[in-house]
C-alpha positions, -999 to 999 in steps of 0.1 A, spaced: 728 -862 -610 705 -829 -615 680 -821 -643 674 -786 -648 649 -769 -672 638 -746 -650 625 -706 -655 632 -715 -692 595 -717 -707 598 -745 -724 565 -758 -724 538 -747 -748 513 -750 -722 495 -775 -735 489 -819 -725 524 -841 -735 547 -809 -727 559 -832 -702 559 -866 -719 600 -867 -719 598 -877 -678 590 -912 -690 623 -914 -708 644 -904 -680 631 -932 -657 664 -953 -666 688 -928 -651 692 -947 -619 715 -916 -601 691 -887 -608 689 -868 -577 673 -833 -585 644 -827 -612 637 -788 -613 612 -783 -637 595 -752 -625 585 -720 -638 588 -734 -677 552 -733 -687 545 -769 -688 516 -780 -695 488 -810 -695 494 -836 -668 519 -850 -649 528 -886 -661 519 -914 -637 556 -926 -649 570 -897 -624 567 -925 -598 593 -950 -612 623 -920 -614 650 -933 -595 641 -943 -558 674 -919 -551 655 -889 -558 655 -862 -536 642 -829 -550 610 -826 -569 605 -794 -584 575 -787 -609 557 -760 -597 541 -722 -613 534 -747 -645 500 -751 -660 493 -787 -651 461 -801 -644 452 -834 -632 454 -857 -605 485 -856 -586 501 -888 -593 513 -915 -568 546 -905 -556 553 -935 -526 580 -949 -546 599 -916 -544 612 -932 -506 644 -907 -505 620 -875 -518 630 -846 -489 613 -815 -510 581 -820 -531 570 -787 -547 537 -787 -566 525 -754 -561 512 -727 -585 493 -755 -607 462 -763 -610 458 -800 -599 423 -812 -585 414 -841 -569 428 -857 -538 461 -858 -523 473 -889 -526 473 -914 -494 504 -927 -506 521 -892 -497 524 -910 -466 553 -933 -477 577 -904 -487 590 -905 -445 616 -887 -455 605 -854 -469 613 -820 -450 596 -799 -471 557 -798 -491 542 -774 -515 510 -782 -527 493 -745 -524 477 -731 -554 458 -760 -564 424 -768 -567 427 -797 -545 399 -813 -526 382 -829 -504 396 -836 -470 440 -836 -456 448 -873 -452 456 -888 -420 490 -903 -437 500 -867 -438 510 -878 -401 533 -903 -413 557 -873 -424 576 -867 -389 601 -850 -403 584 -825 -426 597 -786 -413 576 -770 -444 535 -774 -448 517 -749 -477 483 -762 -484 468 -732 -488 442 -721 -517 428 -749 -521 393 -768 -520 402 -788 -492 376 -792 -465 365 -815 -433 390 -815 -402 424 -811 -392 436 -851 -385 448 -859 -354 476 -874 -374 495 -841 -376 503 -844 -347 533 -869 -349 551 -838 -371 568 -827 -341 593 -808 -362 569 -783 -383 581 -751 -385 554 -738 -408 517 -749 -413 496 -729 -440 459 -742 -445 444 -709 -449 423 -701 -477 411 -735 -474 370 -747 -462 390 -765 -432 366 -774 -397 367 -739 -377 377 -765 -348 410 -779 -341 417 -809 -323 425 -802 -287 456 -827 -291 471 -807 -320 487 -777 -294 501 -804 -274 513 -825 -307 533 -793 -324 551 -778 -295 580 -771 -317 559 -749 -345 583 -717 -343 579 -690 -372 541 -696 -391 507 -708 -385 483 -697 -408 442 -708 -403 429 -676 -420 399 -674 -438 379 -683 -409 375 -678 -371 392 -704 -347 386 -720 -312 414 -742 -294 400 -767 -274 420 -763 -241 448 -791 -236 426 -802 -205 393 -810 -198 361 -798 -220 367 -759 -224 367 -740 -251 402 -708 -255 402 -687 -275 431 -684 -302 448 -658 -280 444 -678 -248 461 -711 -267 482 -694 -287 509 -702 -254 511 -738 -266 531 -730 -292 558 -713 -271 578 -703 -302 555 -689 -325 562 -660 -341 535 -654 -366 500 -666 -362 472 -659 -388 433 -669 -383 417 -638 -395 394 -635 -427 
């Protein structure tokens, strides 16, 4: 089952637009909610985590929502979450974590903050990762490494630690068409021992990249 109201703008921009997801937490089948480009507005309701667990396509971004993102680890069968173009603050949730299914995140154009969870590592089969423009800071975790299947990887625009774990090159050998660090200058820590590479020295780790971004 799909629900469509997307590129209609039929929000008025302001909180409640999207008070109607709590009413559609009893159709059990409901694979697909696109609710994108429609001007929504206010927050997302916390009830967005009891749609059925057969969901597999969450669409709400270029809306006007604000707010914290809600818990979403109910959402087991989610593959594509697609937030973007909002202007949620706060955290991203830990509970992200749970959703070991999805392929595919969209969280840029936020106002997101403070640090990337270390559950974001959980997500080993996530392809797709946009968190760029943002207010995240702190460090890359470790965790990302265990996405061995991540074909693109935005941070930039971001406050994020100008180093990056030495185990990351080694953890993403498969990262094949973006990585995108801009903003700020990078070092690699080499793969072995206590030396520092520069960007264009590493860049070799990733042995199918084919764009790579870490300028201002």
């Amino acid at each position: 089952m799909v629900f469509s109201v997307a590129d209609n703008h039929l929000g008025s921009g302001k909180d409640g637009d999207l008070s109607f997801v709590s009413e559609m937490i009893n159709a059990t089948q409901l694979m697909w909610v696109f609710l994108a480009y429609s001007n929504f507005g206010g927050t997302l309701p916390t009830s967005v985590c009891n749609l059925s667990t057969n969901l597999e396509q969450l669409w709400v971004q270029g809306n006007n929502l604000h707010g914290s993102i809600p818990k979403l680890g109910n959402l087991v069968n989610l593959q594509s979450l697609s937030m973007e173009e909002n202007s949620f603050t706060g955290n991203i949730p830990t509970d992200i974590g749970k959703l070991i299914r999805l392929g595919a995140l969209f969280l840029n154009s936020n106002k997101l903050s403070p640090s990337l969870p270390s559950s974001l590592g959980n997500l080993t089969m996530l392809t797709l990762l946009h968190l760029q423009r943002n207010n995240l800071n702190g460090t890359i975790p470790l965790s990302l490494g265990q996405c061995q299947g991540l074909l693109e990887l935005d941070l930039s625009q971001n406050n994020i630690d100008s180093t990056i774990p030495q185990q990351l090159p080694i953890g993403l050998p498969f990262l094949s068409i973006s990585l995108n660090l801009s903003k700020k200058s990078f070092l690699w820590f080499s793969p072995i021992g206590d030396r520092k590479f520069e960007e264009s020295r590493c860049i070799g780790c990733f042995r199918q990249l084919v764009i790579w971004r870490t300028s201002s």
